[in-house]
Structures are given as structure tokens and as C-alpha cells.
KESELUM-964261 format. One record per residue (C-alpha): residue in three letters; x, y, z. Coordinates in pm, whole numbers. Each point is the difference from the previous one (the first is absolute). Last residue first. Layout:
N
<atom rest="ala" east="X" north="Y" up="Z"/>
...
This chain:
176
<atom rest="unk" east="4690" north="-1395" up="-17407"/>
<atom rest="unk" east="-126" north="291" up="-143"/>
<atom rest="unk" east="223" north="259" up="-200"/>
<atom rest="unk" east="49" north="307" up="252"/>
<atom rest="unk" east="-50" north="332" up="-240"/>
<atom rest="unk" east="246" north="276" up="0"/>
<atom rest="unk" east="-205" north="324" up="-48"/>
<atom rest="unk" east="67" north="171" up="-343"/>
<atom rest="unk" east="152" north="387" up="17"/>
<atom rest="unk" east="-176" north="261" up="-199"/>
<atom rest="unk" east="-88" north="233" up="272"/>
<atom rest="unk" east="-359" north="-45" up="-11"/>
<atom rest="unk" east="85" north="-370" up="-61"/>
<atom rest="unk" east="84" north="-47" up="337"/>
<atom rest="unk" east="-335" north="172" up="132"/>
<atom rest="unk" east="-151" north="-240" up="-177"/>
<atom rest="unk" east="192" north="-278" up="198"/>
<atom rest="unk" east="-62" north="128" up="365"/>
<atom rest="unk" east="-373" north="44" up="-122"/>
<atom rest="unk" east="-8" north="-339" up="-65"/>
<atom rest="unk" east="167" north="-107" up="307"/>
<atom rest="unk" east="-260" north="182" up="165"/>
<atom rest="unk" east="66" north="259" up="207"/>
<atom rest="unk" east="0" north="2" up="396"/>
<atom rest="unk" east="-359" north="107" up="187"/>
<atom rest="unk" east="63" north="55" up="349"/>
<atom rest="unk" east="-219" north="-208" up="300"/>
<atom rest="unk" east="-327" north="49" up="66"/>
<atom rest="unk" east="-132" north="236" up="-275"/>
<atom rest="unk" east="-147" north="290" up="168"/>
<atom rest="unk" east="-420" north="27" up="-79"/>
<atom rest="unk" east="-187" north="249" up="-224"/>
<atom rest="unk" east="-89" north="333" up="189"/>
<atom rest="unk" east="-356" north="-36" up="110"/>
<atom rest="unk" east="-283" north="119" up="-198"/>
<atom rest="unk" east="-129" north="367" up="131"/>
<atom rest="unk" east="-363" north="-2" up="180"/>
<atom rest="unk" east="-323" north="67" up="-245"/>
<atom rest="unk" east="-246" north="126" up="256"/>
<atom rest="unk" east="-54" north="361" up="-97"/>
<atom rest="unk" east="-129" north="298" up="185"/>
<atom rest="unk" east="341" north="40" up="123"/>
<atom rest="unk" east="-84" north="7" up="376"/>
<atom rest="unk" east="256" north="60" up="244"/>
<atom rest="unk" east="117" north="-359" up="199"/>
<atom rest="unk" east="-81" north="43" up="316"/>
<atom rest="unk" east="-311" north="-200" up="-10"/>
<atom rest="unk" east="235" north="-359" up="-138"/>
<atom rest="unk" east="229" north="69" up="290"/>
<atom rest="unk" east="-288" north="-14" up="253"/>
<atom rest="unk" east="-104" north="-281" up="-171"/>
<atom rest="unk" east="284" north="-184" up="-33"/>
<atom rest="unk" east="67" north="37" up="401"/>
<atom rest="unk" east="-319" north="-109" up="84"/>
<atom rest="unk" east="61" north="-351" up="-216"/>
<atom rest="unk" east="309" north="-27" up="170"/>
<atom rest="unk" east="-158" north="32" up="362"/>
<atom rest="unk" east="-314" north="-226" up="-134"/>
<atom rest="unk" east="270" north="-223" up="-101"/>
<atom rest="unk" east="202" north="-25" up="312"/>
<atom rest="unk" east="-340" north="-30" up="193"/>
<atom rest="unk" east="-31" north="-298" up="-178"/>
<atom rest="unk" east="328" north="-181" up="102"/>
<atom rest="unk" east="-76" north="43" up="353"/>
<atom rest="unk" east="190" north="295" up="158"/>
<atom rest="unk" east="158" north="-134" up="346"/>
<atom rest="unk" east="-123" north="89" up="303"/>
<atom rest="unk" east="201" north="39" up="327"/>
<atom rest="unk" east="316" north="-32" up="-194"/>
<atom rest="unk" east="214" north="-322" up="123"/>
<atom rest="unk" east="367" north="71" up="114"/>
<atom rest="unk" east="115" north="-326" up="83"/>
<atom rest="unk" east="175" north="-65" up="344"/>
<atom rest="unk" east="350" north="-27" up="43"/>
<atom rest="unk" east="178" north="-334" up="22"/>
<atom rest="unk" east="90" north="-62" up="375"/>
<atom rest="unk" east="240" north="-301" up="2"/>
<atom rest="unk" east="87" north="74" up="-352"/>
<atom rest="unk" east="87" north="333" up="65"/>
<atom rest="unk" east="243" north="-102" up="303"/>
<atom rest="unk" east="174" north="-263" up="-195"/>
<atom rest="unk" east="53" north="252" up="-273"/>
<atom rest="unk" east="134" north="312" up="220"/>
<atom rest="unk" east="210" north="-270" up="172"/>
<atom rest="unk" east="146" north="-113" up="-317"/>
<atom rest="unk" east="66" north="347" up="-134"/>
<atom rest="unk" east="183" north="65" up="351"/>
<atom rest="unk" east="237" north="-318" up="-22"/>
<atom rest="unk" east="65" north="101" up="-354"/>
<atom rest="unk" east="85" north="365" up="97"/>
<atom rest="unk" east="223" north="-144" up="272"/>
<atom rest="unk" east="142" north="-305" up="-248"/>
<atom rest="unk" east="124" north="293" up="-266"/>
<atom rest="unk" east="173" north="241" up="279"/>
<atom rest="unk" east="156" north="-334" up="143"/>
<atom rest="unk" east="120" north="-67" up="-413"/>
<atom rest="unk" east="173" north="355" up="27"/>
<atom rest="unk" east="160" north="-39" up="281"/>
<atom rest="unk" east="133" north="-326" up="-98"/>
<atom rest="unk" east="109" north="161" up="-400"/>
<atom rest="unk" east="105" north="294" up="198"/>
<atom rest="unk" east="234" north="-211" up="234"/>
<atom rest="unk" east="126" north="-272" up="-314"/>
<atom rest="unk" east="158" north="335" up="-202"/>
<atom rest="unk" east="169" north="125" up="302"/>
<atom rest="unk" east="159" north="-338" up="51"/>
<atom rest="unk" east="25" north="-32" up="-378"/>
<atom rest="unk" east="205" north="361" up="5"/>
<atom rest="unk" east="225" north="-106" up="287"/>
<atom rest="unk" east="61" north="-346" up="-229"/>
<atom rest="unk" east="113" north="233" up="-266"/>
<atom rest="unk" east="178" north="212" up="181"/>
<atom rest="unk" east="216" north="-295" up="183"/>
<atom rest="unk" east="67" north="-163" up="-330"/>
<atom rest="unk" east="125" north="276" up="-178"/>
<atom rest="unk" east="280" north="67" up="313"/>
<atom rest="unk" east="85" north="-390" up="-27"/>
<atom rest="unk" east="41" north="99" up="-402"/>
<atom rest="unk" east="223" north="262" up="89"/>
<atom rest="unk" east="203" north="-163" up="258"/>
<atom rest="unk" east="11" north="-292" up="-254"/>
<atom rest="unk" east="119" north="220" up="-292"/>
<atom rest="unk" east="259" north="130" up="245"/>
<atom rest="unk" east="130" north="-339" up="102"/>
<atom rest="unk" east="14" north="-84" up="-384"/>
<atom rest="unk" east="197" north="294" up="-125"/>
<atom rest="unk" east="252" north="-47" up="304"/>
<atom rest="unk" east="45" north="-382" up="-98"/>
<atom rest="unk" east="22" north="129" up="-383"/>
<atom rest="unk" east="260" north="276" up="123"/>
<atom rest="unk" east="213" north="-243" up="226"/>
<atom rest="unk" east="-11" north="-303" up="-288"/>
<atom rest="unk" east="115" north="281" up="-261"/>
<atom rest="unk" east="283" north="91" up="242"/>
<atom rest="unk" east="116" north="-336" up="43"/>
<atom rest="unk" east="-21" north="-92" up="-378"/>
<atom rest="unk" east="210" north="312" up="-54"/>
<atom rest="unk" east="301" north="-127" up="271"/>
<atom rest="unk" east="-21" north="-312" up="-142"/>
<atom rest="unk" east="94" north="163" up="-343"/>
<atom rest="unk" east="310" north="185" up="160"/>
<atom rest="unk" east="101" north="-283" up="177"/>
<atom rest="unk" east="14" north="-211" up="-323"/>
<atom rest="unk" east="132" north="342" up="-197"/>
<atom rest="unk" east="288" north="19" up="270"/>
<atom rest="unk" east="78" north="-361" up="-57"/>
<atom rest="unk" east="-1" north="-10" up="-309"/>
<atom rest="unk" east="242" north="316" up="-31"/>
<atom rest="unk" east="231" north="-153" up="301"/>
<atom rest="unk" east="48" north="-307" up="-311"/>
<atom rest="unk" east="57" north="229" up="-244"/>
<atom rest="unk" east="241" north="196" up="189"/>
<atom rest="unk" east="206" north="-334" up="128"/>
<atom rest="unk" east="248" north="-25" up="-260"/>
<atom rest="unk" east="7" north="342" up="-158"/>
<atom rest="unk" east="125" north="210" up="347"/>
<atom rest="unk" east="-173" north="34" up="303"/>
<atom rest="unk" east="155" north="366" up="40"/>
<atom rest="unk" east="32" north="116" up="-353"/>
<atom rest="unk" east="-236" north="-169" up="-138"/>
<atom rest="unk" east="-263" north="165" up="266"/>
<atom rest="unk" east="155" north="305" up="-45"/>
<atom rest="unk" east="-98" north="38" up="-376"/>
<atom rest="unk" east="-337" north="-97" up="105"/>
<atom rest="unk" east="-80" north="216" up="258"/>
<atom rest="unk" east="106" north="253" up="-221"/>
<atom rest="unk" east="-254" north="-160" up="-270"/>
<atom rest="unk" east="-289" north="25" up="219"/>
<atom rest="unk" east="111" north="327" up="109"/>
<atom rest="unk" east="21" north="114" up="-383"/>
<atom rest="unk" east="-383" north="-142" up="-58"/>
<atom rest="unk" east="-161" north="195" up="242"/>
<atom rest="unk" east="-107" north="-121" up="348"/>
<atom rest="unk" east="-335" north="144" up="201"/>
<atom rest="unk" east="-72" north="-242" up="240"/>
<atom rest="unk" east="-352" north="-72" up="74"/>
């Protein structure tokens, strides 16, 4: 804006009074600081109305990527759910066409009864049983004792000796 320092403001003064004179000085000062304020409020409405339009230009600019970007957004999602209904359309052919011709079952010329399946096993123990080297004796070794099923925890009881190992009482519920 303009630049004006406080001795041109009082120049200006000094021949104001001079040339208006005292009579009608204050009343040319109110009406110089009435044009002067309308003259600010103008200005301010110019910026704020230039502030807007180019908030709005900006915005409109916003808007146009953004609905670019849900155009591109709604092709892929389309092409993408005609890729999904092809393969579908193909899986349900596949079915409809196995279920009009199910495939035959696969049946073993002959099938083991249930006593050959012992005889084999039985066979098979022996053969095992006359490799086995010769010890001369027939004790066989005891088997190892059986796993617990599921872990073993402590006892409460044992929880509260082991508190009085180290000399400190174990806080006791009352009943209720």
C-alpha cells in the first residue's frame, strides 16, 4: 500500500488548516475518513469475492479428478466382475456337464476279503518274528510305563508347602 510516515501526515495536516481553514476541517476530516473507510470495506469485499471464486475454481478442479478417478475406479471394478461371471459361467458348465455324465467307479477286479487280510498280516508277523536273532532266552523287555494324557499341575497343597519353604504363609480364602 502506500508508504506514508508520520511527518507527511502531519504536513498534510498543517496545510489542510491552512487552506480549508478551522471551521470546515473537521467536518472535510469526517468526510475523508467516511470515504476512506468505504473505500477499505470495498477492497475487503473485492479480495473475499476473489478468495471465493478461486476456492471454487479449485474445488470445481477437485471435483473433476475425483469423479475421473471413480470413473476409472467403476471400469476395473465392471471388468473385473465380467472376469468373475466368465470363470463362474465356465465352473457351472464344467458342473452341469459332470453331472450329466458322472464318471464311472473305479472297482478293483478282486478285492481282498477280510480273511485273506489276516492270513497276509499273520504272514507278515511271522516272517518278522524268524528274523529276529536268537537270544537263547524268551523273557522280552517290559514296556516303557505309559504318557500321562494331559500335564500334571501341582497341587494346591504342594503350592502351599512350598510357601512355607520360604517362610512366607499362603493367604487362605475364608468359605462362604
Amino acid at each position: 500500500m502506500i508508504d506514508i510516515s508520520f511527518w507527511e501526515i502531519a504536513v498534510i495536516g498543517v496545510v489542510a488548516l491552512v487552506v480549508l481553514g478551522p471551521e470546515r476541517l473537521p467536518k472535510v476530516a469526517r468526510t475523508a475518513g467516511h470515504l476512506f473507510g468505504r473505500m477499505q470495506r470495498y477492497v475487503a469485499t473485492v479480495k473475499a469475492d476473489l478468495n471465493r471464486e478461486m476456492e471454487m475454481s479449485e474445488l470445481a478442479k477437485v471435483k473433476q479428478e475425483v469423479q475421473e478417478a471413480a470413473r476409472a475406479f467403476e471400469q476395473s471394478a465392471n471388468e473385473q466382475a465380467s472376469a468373475i461371471d466368465a470363470e463362474a459361467r465356465k465352473v457351472s458348465q464344467s458342473l452341469e456337464t459332470a453331472a450329466r455324465n458322472p464318471p464311472e467307479p473305479v472297482v478293483p477286479e478282486t478285492a481282498p476279503s477280510q480273511t485273506d487280510m489276516l492270513a497276509e498280516q499273520d504272514a507278515a508277523f511271522n516272517r518278522s518274528v524268524d528274523a529276529l536273532p536268537d537270544t537263547g532266552s524268551a523273557t522280552l523287555a517290559s514296556p516303557p510305563p505309559p504318557r500321562p494324557l494331559a500335564p500334571s499341575y501341582p497341587s494346591p497343597v504342594a503350592q502351599s508347602q512350598s510357601a512355607f519353604d520360604f517362610g512366607v504363609e499362603p493367604v487362605r480364602r475364608k468359605a462362604s
